[in-house]
C-alpha positions in Angstrom: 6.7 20.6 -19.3 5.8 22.1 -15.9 6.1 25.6 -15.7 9.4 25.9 -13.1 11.4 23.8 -15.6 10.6 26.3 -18.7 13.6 28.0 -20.2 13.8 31.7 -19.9 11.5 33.5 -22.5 13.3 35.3 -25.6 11.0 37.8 -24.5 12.3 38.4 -20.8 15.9 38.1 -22.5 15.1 41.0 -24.8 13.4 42.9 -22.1 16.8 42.6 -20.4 19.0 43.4 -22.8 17.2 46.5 -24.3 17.4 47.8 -20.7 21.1 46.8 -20.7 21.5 49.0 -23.9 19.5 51.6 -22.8 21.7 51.7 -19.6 25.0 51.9 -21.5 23.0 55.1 -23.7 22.1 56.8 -20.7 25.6 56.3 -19.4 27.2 57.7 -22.5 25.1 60.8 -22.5 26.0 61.1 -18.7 30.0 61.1 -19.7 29.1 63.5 -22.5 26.9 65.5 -20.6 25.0 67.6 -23.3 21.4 68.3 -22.4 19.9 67.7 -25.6 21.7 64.0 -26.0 21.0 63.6 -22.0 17.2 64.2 -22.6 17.0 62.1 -26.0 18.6 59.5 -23.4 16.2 59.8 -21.2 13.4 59.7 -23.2 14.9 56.7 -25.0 15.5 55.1 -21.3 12.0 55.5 -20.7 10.4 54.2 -24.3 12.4 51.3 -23.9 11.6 50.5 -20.0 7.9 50.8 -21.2 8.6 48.0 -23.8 10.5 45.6 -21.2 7.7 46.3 -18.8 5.0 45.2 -21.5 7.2 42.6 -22.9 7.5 41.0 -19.2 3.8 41.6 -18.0 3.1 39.9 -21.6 5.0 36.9 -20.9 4.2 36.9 -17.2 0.4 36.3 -18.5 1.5 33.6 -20.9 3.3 32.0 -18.3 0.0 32.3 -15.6 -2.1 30.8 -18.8 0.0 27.9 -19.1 0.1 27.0 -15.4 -3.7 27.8 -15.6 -3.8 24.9 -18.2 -1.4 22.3 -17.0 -3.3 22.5 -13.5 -6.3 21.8 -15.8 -5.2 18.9 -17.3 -3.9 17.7 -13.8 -7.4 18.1 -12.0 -8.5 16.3 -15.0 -5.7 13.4 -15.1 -7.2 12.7 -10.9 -10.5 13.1 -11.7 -10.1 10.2 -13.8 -7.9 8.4 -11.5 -10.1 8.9 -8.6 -12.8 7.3 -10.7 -11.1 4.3 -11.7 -10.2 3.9 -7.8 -13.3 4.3 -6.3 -14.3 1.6 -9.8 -11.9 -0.6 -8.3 -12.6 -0.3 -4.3 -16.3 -0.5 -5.3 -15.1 -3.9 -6.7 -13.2 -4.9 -3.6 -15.9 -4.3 -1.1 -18.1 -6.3 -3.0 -16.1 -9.3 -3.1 -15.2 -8.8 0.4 -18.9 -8.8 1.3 -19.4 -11.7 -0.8 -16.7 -13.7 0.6 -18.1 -12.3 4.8 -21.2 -13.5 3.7 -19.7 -17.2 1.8 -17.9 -17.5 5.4 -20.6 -16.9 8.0 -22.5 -19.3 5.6 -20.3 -22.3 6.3 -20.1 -21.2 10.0 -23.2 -21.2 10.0 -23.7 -24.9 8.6 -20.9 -26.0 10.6 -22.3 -25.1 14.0 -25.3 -27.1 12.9 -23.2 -29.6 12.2 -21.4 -29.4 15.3 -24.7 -29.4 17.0 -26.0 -32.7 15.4 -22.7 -34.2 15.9 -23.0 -33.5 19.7 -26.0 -34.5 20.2 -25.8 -38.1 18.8 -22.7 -38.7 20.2 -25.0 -37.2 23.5 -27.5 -40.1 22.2 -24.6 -42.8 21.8 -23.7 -42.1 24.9 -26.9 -42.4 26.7 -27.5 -45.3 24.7 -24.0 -46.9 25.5 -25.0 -46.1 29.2 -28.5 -47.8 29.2 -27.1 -51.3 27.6 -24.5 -50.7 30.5 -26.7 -51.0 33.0 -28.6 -53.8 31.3 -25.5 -56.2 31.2 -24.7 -55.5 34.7 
């Protein structure tokens, strides 16, 4: 599954919602405004931002490892598909070649052909020409 389709982690949803409750206990100890409960807020606001932080660098890596992979597997999937092309245009020029070459072949023997044809109709002629003269 490619990594932009990927439903949100469990992990970035608890990273979110200890900072949520975290948030609403630093708001209550605002509102009661006792030092003692404001600094255990604090502190608490603090432990827990740490442990979102990891929590989202954690699955920040995973998420870079995956892509890491599935790029992988994709130079891997064209590797083999540039293969099996340059297989197959390998086999094209080939038969291409063969069928220049099968072509030039029977031009070849055709402009013999030509040639021999002209010349005896070159020798009819003459020939036609000389009995010509001989009836006259």
């Amino acid at each position: 599954m490619p990594v932009r389709r990927r439903p949100r982690s469990s992990r970035a949803v608890l990273a979110a919602c200890l900072l949520g409750v975290v948030g609403l206990l630093l708001g209550a100890a605002l509102v009661l405004g006792e030092r003692l409960v404001l600094s255990a807020a604090a502190v608490a606001t603090y432990l827990a931002s740490v442990a979102a932080a990891r929590l989202l660098s954690d699955e920040h890596a995973r998420t870079r490892l995956q892509a890491a992979h599935d790029r992988v597997v994709q130079a891997q999937d064209y590797r083999r598909l540039f293969a099996l092309r340059v297989q197959e245009q390998d086999a094209f020029a080939a038969t291409m070649t063969d069928r220049v070459v099968a072509r030039d072949a029977q031009i070849a023997r055709l402009r013999v052909e030509l040639h021999d044809a002209a010349q005896r109709a070159e020798t009819t002629c003459n020939t036609a020409d000389e009995l010509a003269r001989t009836v006259s």
